[in-house]
MDAnalysis code that builds the backbone (N, CA, C; Angstrom):
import MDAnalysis as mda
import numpy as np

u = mda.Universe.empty(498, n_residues=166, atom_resindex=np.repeat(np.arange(166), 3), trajectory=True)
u.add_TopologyAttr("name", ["N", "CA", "C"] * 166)
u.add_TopologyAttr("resid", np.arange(1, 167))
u.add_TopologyAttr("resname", ["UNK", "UNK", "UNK", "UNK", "UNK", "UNK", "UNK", "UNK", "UNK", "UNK", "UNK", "UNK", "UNK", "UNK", "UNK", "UNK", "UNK", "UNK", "UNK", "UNK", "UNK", "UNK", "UNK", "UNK", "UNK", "UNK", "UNK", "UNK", "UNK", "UNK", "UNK", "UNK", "UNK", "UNK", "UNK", "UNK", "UNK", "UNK", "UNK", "UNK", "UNK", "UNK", "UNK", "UNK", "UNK", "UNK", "UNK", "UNK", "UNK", "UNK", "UNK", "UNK", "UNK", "UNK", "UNK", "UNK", "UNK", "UNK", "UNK", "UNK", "UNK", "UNK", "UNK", "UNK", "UNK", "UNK", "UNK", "UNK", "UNK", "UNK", "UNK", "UNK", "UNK", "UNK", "UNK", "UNK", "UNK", "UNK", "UNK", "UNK", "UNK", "UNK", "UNK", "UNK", "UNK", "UNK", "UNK", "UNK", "UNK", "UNK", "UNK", "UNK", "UNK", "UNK", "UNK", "UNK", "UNK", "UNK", "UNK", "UNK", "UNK", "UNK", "UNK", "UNK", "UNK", "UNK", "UNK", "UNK", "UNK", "UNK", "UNK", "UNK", "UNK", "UNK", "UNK", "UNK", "UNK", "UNK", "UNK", "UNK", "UNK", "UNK", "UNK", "UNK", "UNK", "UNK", "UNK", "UNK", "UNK", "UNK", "UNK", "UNK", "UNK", "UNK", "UNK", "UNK", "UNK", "UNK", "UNK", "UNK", "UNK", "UNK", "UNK", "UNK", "UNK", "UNK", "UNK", "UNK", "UNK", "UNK", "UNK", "UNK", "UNK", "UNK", "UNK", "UNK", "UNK", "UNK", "UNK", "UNK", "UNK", "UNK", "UNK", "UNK", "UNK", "UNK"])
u.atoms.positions = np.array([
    [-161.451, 6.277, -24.747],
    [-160.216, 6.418, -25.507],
    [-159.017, 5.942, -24.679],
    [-159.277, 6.484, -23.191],
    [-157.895, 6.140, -22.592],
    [-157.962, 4.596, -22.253],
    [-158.791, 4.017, -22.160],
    [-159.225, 2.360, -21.815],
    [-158.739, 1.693, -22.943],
    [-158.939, 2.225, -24.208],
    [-158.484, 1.326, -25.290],
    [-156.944, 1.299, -25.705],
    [-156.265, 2.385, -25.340],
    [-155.145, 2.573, -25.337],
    [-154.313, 1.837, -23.975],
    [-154.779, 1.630, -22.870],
    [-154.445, 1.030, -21.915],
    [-154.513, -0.616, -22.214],
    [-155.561, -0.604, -22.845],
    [-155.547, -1.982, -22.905],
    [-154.465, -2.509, -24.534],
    [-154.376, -1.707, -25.625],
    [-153.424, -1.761, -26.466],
    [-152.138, -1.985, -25.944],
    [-151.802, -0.914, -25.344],
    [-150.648, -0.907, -24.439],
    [-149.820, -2.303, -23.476],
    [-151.663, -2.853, -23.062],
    [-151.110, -4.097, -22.354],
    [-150.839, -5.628, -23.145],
    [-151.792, -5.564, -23.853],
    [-151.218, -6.434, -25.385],
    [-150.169, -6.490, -26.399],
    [-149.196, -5.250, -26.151],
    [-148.315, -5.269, -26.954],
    [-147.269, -5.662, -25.976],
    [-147.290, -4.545, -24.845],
    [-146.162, -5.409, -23.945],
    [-146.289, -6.945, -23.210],
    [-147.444, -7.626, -23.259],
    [-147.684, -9.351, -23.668],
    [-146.833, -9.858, -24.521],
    [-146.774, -8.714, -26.003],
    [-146.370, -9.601, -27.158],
    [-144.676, -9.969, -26.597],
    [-144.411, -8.528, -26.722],
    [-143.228, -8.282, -26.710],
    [-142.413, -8.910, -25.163],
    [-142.788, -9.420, -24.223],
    [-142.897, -10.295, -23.069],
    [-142.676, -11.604, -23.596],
    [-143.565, -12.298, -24.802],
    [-143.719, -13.725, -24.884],
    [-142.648, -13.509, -26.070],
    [-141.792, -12.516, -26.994],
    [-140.711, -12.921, -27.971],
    [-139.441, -12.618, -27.306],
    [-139.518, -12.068, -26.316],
    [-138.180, -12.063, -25.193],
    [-138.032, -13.428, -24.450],
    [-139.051, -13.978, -24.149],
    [-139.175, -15.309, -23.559],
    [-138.540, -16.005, -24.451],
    [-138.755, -16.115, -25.404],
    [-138.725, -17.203, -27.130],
    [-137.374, -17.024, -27.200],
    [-136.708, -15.639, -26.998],
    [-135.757, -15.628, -27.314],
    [-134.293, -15.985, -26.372],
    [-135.041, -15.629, -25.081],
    [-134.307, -16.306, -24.067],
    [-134.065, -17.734, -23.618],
    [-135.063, -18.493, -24.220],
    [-135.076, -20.288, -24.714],
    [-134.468, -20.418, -25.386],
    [-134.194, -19.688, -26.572],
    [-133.422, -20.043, -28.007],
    [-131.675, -19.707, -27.475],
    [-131.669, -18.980, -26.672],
    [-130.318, -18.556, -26.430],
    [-129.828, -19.251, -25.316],
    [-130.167, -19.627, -24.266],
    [-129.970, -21.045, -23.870],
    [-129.946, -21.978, -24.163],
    [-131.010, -22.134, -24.956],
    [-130.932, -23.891, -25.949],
    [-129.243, -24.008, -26.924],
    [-129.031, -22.782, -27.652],
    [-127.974, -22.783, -28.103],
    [-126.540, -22.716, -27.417],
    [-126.623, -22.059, -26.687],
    [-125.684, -21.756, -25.926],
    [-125.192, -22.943, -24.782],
    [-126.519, -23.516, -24.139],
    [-126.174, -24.330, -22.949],
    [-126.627, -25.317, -23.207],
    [-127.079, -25.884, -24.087],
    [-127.991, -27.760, -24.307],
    [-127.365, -28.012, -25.742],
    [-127.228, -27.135, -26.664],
    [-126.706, -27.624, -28.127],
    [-125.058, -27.785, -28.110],
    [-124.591, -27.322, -27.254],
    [-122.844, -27.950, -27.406],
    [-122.253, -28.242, -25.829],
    [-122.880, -28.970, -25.260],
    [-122.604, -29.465, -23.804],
    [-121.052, -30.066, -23.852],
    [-120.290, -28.901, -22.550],
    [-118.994, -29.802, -22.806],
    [-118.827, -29.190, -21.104],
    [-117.656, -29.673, -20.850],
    [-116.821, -29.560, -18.901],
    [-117.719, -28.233, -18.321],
    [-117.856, -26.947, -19.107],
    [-117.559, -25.093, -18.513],
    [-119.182, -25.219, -18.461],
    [-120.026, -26.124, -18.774],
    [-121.462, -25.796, -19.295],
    [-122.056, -26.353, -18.026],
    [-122.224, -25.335, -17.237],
    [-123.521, -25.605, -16.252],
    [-124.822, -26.441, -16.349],
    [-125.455, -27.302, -15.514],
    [-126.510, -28.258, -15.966],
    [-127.427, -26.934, -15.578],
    [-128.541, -27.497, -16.994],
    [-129.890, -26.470, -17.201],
    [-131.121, -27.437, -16.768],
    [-131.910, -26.390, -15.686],
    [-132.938, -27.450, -15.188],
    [-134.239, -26.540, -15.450],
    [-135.114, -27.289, -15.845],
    [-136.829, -26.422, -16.558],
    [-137.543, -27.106, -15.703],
    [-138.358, -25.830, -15.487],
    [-139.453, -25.608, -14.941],
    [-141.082, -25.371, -15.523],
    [-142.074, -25.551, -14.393],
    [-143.069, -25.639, -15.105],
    [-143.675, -24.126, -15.062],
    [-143.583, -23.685, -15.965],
    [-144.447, -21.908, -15.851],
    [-145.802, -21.696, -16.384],
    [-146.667, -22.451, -16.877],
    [-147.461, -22.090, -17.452],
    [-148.834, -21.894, -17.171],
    [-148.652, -22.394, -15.938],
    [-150.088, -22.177, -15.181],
    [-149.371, -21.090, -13.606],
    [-149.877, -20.041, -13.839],
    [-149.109, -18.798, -12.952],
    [-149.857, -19.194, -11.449],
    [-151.049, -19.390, -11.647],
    [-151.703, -19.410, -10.232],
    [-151.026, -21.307, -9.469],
    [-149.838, -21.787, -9.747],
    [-149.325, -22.586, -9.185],
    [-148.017, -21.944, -9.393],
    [-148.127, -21.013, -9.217],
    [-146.230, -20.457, -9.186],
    [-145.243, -21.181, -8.110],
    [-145.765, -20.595, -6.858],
    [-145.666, -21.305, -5.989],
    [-144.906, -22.790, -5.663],
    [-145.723, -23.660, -5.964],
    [-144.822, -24.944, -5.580],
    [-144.526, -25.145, -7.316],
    [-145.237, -24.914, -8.364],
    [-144.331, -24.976, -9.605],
    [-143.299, -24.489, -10.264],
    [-142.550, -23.514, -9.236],
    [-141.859, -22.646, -9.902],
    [-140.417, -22.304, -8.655],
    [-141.004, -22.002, -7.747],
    [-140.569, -21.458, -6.570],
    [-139.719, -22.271, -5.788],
    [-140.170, -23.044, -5.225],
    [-139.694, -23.852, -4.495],
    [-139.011, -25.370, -5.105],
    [-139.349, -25.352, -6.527],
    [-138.198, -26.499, -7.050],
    [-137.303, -25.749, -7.242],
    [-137.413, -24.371, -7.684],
    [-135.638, -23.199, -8.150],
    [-135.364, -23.426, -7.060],
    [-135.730, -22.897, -5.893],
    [-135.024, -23.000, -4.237],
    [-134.353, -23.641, -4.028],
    [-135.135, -24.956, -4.125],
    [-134.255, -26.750, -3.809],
    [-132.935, -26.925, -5.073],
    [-133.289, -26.273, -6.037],
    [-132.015, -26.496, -6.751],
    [-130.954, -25.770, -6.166],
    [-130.963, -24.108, -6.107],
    [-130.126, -23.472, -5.628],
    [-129.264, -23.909, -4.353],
    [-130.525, -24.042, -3.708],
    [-130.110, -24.603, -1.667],
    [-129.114, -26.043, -1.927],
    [-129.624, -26.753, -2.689],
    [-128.721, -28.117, -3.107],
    [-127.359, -27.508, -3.477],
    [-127.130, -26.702, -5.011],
    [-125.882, -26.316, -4.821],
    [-125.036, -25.620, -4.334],
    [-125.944, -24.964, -3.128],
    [-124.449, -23.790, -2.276],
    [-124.567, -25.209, -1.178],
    [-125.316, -26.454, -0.921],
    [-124.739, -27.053, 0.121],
    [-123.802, -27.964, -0.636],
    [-123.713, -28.037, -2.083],
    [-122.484, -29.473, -2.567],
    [-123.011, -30.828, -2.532],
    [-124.332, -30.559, -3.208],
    [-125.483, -31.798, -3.384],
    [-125.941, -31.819, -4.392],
    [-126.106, -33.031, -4.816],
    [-126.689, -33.219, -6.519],
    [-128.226, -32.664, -6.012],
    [-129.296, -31.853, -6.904],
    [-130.258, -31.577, -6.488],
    [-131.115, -33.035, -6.980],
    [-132.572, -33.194, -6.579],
    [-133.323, -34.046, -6.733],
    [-134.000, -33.959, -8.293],
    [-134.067, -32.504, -9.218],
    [-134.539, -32.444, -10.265],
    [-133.595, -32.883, -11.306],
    [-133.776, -33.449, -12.500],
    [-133.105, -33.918, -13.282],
    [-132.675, -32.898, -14.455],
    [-131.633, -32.254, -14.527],
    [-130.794, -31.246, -15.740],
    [-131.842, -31.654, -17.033],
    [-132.164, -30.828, -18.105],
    [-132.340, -30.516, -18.993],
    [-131.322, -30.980, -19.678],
    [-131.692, -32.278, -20.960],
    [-130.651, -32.738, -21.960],
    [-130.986, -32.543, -23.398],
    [-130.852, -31.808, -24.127],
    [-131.034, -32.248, -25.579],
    [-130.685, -33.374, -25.712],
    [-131.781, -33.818, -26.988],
    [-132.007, -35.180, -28.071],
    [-130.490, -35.176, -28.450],
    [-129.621, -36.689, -28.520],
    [-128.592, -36.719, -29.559],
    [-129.457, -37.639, -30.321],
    [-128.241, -37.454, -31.562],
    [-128.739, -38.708, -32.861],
    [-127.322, -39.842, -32.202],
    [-127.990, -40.809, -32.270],
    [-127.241, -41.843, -32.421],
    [-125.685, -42.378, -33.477],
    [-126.152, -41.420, -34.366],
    [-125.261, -41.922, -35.255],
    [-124.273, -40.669, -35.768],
    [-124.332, -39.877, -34.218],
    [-123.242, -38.813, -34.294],
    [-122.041, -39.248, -33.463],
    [-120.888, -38.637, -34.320],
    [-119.372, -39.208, -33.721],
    [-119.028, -37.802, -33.133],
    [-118.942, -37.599, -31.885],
    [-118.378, -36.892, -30.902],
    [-116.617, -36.794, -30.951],
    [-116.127, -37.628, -31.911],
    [-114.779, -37.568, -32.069],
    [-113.863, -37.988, -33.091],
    [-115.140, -37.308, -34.474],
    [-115.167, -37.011, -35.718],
    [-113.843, -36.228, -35.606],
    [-112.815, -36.109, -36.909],
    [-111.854, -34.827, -36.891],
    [-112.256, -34.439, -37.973],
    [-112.243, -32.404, -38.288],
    [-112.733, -31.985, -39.409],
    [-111.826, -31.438, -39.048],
    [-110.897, -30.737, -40.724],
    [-110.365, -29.850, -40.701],
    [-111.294, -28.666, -41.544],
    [-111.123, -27.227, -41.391],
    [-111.651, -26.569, -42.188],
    [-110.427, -25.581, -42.587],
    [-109.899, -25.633, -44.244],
    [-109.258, -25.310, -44.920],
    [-109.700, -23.719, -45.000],
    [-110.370, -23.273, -44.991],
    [-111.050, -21.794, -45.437],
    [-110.756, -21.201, -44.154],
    [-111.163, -21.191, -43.254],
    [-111.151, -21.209, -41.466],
    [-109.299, -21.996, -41.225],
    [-108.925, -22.298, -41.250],
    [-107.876, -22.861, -40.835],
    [-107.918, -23.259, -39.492],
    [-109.056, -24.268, -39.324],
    [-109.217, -24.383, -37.937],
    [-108.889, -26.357, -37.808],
    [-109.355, -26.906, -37.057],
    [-109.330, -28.327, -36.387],
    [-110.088, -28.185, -35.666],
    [-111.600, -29.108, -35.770],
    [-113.030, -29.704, -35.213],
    [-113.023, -30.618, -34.866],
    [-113.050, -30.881, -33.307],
    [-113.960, -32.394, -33.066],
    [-114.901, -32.477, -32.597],
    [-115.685, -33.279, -33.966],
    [-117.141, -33.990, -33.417],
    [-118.017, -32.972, -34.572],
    [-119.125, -34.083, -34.533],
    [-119.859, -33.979, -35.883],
    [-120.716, -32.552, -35.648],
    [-121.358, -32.633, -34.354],
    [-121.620, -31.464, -34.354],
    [-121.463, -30.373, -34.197],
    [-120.060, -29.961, -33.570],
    [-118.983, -28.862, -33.476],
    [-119.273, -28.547, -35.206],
    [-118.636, -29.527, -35.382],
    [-118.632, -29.455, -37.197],
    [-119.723, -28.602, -38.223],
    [-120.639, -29.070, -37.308],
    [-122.338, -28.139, -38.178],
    [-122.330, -27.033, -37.844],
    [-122.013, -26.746, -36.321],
    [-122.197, -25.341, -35.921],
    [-121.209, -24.873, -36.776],
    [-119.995, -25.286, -36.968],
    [-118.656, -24.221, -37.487],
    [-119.418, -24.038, -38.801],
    [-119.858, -24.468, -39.526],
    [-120.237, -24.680, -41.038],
    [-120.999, -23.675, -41.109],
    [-122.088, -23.690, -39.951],
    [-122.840, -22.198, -39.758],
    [-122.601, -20.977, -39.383],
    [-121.535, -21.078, -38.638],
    [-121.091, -19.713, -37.814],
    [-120.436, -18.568, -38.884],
    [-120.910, -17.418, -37.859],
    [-120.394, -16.455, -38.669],
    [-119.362, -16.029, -39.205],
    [-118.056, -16.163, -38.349],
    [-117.263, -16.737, -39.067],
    [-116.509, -17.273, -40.167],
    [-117.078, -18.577, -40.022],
    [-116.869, -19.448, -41.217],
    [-117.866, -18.555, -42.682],
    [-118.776, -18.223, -42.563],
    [-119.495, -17.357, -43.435],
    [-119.119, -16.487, -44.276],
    [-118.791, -15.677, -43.046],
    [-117.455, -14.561, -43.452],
    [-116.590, -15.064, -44.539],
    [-115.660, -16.178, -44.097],
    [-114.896, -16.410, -44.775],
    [-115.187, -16.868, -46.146],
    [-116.229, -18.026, -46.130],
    [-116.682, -18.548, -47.387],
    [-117.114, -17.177, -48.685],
    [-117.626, -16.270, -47.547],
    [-118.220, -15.147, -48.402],
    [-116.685, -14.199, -48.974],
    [-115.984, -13.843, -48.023],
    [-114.280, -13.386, -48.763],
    [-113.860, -14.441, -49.622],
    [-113.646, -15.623, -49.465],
    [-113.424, -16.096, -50.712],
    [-113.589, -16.645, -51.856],
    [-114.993, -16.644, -52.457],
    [-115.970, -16.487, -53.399],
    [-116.056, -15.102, -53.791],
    [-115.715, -13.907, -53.034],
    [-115.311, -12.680, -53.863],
    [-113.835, -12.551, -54.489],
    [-112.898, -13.087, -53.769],
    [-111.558, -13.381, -54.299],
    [-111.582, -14.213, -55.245],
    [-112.263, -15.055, -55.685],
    [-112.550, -15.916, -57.197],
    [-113.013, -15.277, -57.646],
    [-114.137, -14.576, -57.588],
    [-114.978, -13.976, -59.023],
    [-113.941, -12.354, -58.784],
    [-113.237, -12.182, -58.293],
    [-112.520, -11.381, -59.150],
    [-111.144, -11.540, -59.715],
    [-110.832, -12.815, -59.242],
    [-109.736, -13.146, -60.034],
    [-110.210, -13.983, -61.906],
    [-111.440, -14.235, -61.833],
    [-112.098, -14.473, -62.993],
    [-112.167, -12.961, -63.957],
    [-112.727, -12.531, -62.890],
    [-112.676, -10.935, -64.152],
    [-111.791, -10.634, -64.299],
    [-110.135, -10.972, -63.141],
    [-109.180, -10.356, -63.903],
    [-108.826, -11.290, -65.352],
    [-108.829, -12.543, -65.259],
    [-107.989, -13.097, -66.253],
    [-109.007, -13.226, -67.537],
    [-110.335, -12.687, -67.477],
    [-111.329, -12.390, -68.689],
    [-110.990, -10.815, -69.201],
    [-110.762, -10.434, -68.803],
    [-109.934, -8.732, -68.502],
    [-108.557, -8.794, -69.586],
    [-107.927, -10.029, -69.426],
    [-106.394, -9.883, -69.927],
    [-106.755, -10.959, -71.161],
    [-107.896, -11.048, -71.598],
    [-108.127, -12.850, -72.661],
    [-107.853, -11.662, -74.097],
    [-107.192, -12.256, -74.989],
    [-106.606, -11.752, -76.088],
    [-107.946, -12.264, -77.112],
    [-107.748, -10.769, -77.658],
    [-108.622, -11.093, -79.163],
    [-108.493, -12.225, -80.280],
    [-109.453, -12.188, -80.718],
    [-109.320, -13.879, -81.925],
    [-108.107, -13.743, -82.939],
    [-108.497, -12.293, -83.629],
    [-107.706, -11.895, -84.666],
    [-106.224, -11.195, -84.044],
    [-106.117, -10.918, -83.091],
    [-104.787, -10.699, -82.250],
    [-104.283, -12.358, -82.349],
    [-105.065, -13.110, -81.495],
    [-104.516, -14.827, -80.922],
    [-103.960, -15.257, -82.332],
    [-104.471, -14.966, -83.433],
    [-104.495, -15.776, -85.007],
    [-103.183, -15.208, -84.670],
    [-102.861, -13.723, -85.036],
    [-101.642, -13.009, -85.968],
    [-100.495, -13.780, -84.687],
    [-100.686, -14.249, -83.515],
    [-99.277, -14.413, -82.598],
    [-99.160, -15.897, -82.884],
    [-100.129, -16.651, -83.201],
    [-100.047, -18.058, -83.552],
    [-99.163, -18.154, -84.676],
    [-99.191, -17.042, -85.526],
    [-98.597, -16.866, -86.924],
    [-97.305, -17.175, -86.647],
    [-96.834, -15.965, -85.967],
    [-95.285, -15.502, -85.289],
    [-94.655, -16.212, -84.466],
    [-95.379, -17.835, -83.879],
    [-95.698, -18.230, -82.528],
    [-95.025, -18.104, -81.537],
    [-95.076, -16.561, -80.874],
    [-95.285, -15.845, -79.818],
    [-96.437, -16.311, -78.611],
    [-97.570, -17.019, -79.047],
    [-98.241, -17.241, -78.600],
    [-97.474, -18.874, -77.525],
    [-97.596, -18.444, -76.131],
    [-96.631, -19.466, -75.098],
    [-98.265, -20.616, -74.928],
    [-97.596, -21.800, -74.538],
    [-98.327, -22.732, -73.738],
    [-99.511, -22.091, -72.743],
    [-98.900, -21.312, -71.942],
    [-99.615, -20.845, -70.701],
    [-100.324, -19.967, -70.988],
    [-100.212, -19.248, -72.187],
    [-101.012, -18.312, -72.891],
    [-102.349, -19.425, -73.071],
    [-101.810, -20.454, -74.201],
    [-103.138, -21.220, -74.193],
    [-104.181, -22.145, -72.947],
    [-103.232, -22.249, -72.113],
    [-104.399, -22.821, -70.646],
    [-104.810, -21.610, -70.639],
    [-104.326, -20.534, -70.262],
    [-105.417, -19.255, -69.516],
    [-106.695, -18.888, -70.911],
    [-106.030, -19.165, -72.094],
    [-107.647, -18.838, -72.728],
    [-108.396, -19.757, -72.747],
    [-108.279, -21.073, -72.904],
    [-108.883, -22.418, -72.558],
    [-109.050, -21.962, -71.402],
    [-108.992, -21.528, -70.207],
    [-109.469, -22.084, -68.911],
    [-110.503, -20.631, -68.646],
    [-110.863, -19.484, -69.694],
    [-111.609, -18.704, -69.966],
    [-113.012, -18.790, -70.629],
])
């Protein structure tokens, strides 16, 4: 009983080991390779996947990187670059009207489009329309009311866009 639980035990904290990993790639990849600009430290990868070469696969290229930059030397390993597309403009201008912001570059641009943020906002103001719709469906005048003011014509211009635009 206690063997199977020991060994449960060691398979889950595996799992939960290899989605902390996943997630610590993903948060670097985003953070330090998907919007490379001046403040962004170069990211250099290593080989981990065979443990019984830790050693010279792991160890001693981090070393040589580190030792390179407290002496003020380009190290010998080559930084980690994300893929660009070719046919991205780095000095695209977007404005975003909702955000009241100013973007440059196409892909600044995607991230803003995604960010939470911008989300936020899109999401506040798509509730500020659909309730300014219910208000002015809220205030739309009856048929046989609209007839009797057409009669009297009381009934204004702007009266008729807002029921036309209902």
């Amino acid at each position: 009983m206690r063997r199977k639980l020991w060994k449960t035990g060691i398979e889950a904290l595996k799992q939960v080991t290899k989605r902390y990993a996943r997630k610590q790639n993903r948060w670097i990849k985003n953070r330090f390779l998907s919007r490379p600009g001046p403040s962004v430290p170069p990211v250099y990868g290593l080989e981990v996947s065979d443990v019984s070469k830790w050693e010279e696969s792991v160890l001693e290229p981090a070393l040589e990187i580190v030792r390179s930059f407290i002496q003020g030397r380009k190290p010998a390993a080559t930084p980690v670059k994300m893929p660009s597309s070719e046919t991205e403009n780095k000095r695209s201008y977007h404005m975003c009207d909702l955000c009241d912001r100013i973007i440059i570059g196409d892909r600044e641009w995607a991230a803003h489009m995604k960010s939470k943020s911008h989300l936020h906002q899109l999401k506040k103001r798509r509730r500020l329309d659909s309730d300014a719709i219910t208000t002015i469906e809220s205030q739309s005048i009856s048929p046989d009311h609209d007839k009797e003011l057409k009669e009297k014509g009381s009934l204004g211009q702007n009266d008729e866009e807002l029921k036309s635009s209902v």
